[in-house]
C-alpha distance (Angstrom), angle and dihedral (degrees) to the residues before:
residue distance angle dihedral
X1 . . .
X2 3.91 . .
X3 3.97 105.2 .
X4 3.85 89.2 169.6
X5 4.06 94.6 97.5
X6 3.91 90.4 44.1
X7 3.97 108.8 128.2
X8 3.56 102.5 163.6
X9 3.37 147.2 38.7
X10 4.47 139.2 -160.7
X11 3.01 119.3 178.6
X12 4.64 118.2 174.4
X13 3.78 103.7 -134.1
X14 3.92 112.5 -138.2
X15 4.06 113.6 71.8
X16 4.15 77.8 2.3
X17 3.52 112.6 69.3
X18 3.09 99.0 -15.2
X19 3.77 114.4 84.3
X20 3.69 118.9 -142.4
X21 4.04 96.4 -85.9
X22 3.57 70.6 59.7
X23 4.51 87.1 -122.5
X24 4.29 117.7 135.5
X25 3.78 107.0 -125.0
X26 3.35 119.7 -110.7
X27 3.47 87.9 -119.7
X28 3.94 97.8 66.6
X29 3.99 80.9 51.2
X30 3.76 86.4 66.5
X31 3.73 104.1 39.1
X32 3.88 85.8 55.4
X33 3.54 90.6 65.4
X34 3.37 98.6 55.7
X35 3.75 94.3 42.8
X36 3.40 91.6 55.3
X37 3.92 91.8 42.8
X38 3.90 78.4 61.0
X39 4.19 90.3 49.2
X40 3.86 88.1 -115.9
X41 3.94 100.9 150.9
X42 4.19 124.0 -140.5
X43 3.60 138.2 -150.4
X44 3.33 128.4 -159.7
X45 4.13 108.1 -155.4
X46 3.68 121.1 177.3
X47 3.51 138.1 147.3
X48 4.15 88.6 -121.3
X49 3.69 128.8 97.6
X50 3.51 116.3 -79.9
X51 3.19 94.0 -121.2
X52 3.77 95.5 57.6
X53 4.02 89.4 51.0
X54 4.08 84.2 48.6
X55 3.61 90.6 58.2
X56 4.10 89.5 46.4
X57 3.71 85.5 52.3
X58 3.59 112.3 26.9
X59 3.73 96.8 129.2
X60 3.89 92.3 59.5
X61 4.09 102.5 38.5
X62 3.43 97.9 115.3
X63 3.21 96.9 53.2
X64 4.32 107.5 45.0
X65 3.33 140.5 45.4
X66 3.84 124.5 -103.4
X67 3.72 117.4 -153.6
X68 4.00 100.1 -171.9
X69 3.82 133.2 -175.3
X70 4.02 96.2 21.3
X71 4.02 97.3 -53.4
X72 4.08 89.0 -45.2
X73 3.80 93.1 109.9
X74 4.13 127.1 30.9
X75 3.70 131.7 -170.2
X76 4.22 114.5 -172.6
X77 4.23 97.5 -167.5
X78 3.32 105.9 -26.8
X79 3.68 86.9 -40.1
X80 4.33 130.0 117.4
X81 3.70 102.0 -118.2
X82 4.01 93.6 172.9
X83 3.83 146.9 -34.5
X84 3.72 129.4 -157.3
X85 3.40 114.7 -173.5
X86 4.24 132.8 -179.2
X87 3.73 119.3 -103.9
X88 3.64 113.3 -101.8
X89 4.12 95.3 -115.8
X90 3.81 86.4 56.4
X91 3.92 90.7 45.7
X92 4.41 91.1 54.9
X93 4.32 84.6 43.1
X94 3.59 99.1 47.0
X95 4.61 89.4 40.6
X96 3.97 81.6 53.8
X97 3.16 95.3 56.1
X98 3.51 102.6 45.4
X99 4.20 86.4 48.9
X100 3.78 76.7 66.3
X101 4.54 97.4 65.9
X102 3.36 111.6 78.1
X103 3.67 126.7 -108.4
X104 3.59 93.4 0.6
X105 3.92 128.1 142.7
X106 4.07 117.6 -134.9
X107 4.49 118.1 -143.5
X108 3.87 103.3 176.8
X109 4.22 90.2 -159.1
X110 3.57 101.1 -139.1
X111 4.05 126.9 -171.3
X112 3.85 94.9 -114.8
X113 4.16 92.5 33.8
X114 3.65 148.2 -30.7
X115 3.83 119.0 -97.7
X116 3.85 130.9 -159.4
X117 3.65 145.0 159.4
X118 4.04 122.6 -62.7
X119 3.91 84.5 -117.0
X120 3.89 130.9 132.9
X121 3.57 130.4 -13.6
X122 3.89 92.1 -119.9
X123 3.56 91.5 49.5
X124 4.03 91.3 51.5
X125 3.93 83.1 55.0
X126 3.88 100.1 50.3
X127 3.60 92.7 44.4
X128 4.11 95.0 47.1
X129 3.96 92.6 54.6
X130 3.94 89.8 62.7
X131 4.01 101.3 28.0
X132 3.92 109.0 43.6
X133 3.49 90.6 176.2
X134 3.48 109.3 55.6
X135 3.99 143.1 143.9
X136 3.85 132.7 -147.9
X137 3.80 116.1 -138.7
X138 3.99 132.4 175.8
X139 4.06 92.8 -124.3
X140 3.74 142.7 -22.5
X141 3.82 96.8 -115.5
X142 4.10 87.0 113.5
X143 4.00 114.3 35.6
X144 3.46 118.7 -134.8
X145 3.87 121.0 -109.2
X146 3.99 99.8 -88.6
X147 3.56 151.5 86.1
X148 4.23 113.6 -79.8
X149 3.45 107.8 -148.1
X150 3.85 93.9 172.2
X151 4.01 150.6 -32.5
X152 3.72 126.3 -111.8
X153 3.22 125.8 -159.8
X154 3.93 133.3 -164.7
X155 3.44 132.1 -167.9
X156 4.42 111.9 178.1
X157 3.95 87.9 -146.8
X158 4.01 86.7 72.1
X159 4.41 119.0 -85.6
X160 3.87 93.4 -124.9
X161 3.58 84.5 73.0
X162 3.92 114.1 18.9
X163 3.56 101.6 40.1
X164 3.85 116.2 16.7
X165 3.66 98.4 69.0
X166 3.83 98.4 56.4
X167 3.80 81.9 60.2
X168 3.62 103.8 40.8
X169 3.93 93.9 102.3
X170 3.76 95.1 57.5
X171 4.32 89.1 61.7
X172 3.71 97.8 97.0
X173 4.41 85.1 55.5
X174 3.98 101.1 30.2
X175 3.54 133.8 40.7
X176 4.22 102.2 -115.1
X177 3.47 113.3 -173.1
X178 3.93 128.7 168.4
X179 3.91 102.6 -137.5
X180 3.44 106.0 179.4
X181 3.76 145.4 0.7
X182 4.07 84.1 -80.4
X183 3.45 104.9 17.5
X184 4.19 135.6 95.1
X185 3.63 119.2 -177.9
X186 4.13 124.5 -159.6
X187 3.87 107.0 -169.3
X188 3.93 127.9 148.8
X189 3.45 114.0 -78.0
X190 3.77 102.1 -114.9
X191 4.44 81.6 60.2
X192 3.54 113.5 91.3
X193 3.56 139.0 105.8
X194 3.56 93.8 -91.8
X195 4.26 101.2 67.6
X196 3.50 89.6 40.2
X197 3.78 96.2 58.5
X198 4.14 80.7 38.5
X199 3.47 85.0 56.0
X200 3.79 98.4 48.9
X201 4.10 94.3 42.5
X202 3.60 81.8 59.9
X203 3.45 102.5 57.4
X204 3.87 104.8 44.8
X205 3.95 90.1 34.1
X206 3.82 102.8 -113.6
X207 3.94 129.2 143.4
X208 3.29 133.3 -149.8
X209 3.48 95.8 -101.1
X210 3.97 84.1 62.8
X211 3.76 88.0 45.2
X212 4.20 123.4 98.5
X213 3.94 113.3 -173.6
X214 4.27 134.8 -174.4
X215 3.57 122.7 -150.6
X216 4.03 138.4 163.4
X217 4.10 96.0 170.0
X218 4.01 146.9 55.7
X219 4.10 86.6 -102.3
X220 3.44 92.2 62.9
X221 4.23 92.1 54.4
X222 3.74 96.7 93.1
X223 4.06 92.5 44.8
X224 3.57 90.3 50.4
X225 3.64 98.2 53.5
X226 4.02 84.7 47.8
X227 4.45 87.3 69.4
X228 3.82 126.5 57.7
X229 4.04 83.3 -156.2
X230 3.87 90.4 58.9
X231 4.35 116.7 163.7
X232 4.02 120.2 -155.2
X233 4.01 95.0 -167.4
X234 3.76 109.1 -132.6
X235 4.19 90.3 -105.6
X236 3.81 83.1 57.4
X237 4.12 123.4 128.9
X238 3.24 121.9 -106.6
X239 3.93 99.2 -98.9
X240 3.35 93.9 44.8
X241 4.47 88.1 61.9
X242 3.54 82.8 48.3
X243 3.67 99.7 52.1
X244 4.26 95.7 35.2
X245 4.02 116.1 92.5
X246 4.11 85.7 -147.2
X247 3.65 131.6 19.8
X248 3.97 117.0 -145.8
X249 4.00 133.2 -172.0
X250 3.59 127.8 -69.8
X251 3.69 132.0 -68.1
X252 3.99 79.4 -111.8
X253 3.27 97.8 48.7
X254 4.19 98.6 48.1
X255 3.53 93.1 -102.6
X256 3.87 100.7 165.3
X257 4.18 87.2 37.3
X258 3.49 91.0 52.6
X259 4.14 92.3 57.6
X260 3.74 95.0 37.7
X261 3.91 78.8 58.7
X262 3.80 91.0 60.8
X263 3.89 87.4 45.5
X264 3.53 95.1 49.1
X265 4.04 90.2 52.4
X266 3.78 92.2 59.1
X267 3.75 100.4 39.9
């Protein structure tokens, strides 16, 4: 494994870099420095709110590119490269139908914040760890004034199971992607990981072959298939060992830190 032509880097955040108190080391912190010292760009690609992944990264912002609600929203140093957001007819369809799974919460992810149901305590908690900037409301019959860039949905008795297969038949017009042990997203089709990272290749020149990429869930499938030097972390699902060129340690155990320390010696 040649890491010597390796110009950028993606990594998702949550079971990623993230470790499961869901903190960066301080570690990564100081292997960024050096990458960038060595202009070796990074993206940040999660399915949270980009203001949640700001707050992870504040101290770098200027400096990386954030790639926030599954490729639907994209900041290049501190900067709004693009947004793509659903139409608001599709948003009221696609909340009806998801009123429709049982026990399952609603977040419309908007541009400004993320909005969701004055419901439990525990559900208030969940939601606040991956939308900072959030707002309570007492039903979705009105939409707030913002863009929608998708709906997540959570069910605590796992997604894969509870929620995915009530949306199943909607795959060939919406982009349905289990995200997380709990989590569903419904986004456009065009928004995933993959054209964002498409997107950002473009711009600074850089292939795939140049590319290195972390994932642990089915959003990060099309990103991974965009870098020859592509990680499953050990805590990864199945299709995402299937789908990586390399498999690394866990989020717990520094996995991505531990192969940007390779890259680093060869640089």
């Amino acid at each position: 494994m040649d890491l010597s032509k390796v110009k950028l880097i993606v990594t998702d955040m949550d079971g990623t870099l993230l470790n499961s108190e869901h903190n960066v080391s301080n570690l990564f912190f100081e292997q960024f420095e050096i990458l960038k010292a060595k202009n070796i760009k990074f993206v940040a690609a999660s399915g949270r709110q980009y203001h949640s992944i700001l707050q992870k990264l504040e101290s770098i912002k200027e400096h990386i590119t954030i790639v926030a609600e599954n490729g639907a929203y994209v900041v290049a140093n501190d900067q709004e490269l693009f947004v793509n957001a659903l139409d608001k007819k599709d948003v009221i369809e696609l909340i009806r139908l998801s009123q429709q799974i049982p026990e399952t919460h609603i977040v419309l992810c908007g541009k400004k914040r993320a909005y969701f149901l004055k419901e439990s305590a525990e559900f208030k908690n969940t939601v606040t760890e991956y939308y900072s900037e959030y707002e309570l409301v007492e039903s979705f019959e009105e939409l707030p004034n913002d863009d929608f860039l998708k709906i997540a949905l959570c069910h605590y008795d796992g997604s894969e199971a509870n929620i995915y297969p009530y949306l199943k038949h909607i795959e060939g017009d919406w982009q349905i992607k289990v995200s997380g042990e709990l989590w569903v997203d419904i986004a456009l089709q065009a928004n995933h990981k993959g054209n964002a990272l498409t997107r950002i290749q473009e711009q600074h020149g850089i292939t795939d072959e140049e590319t290195m990429a972390f994932g642990d869930y089915q959003n990060d499938l099309e990103m991974l298939k965009k870098a020859k030097y592509s990680f499953a972390m050990a805590n990864a699902h199945k299709d995402v060992k299937q789908i990586a060129n390399y498999e690394t340690l866990s989020n717990n155990h520094f996995g991505v830190e531990s192969i940007l320390d390779k890259l680093i010696a060869v640089i």
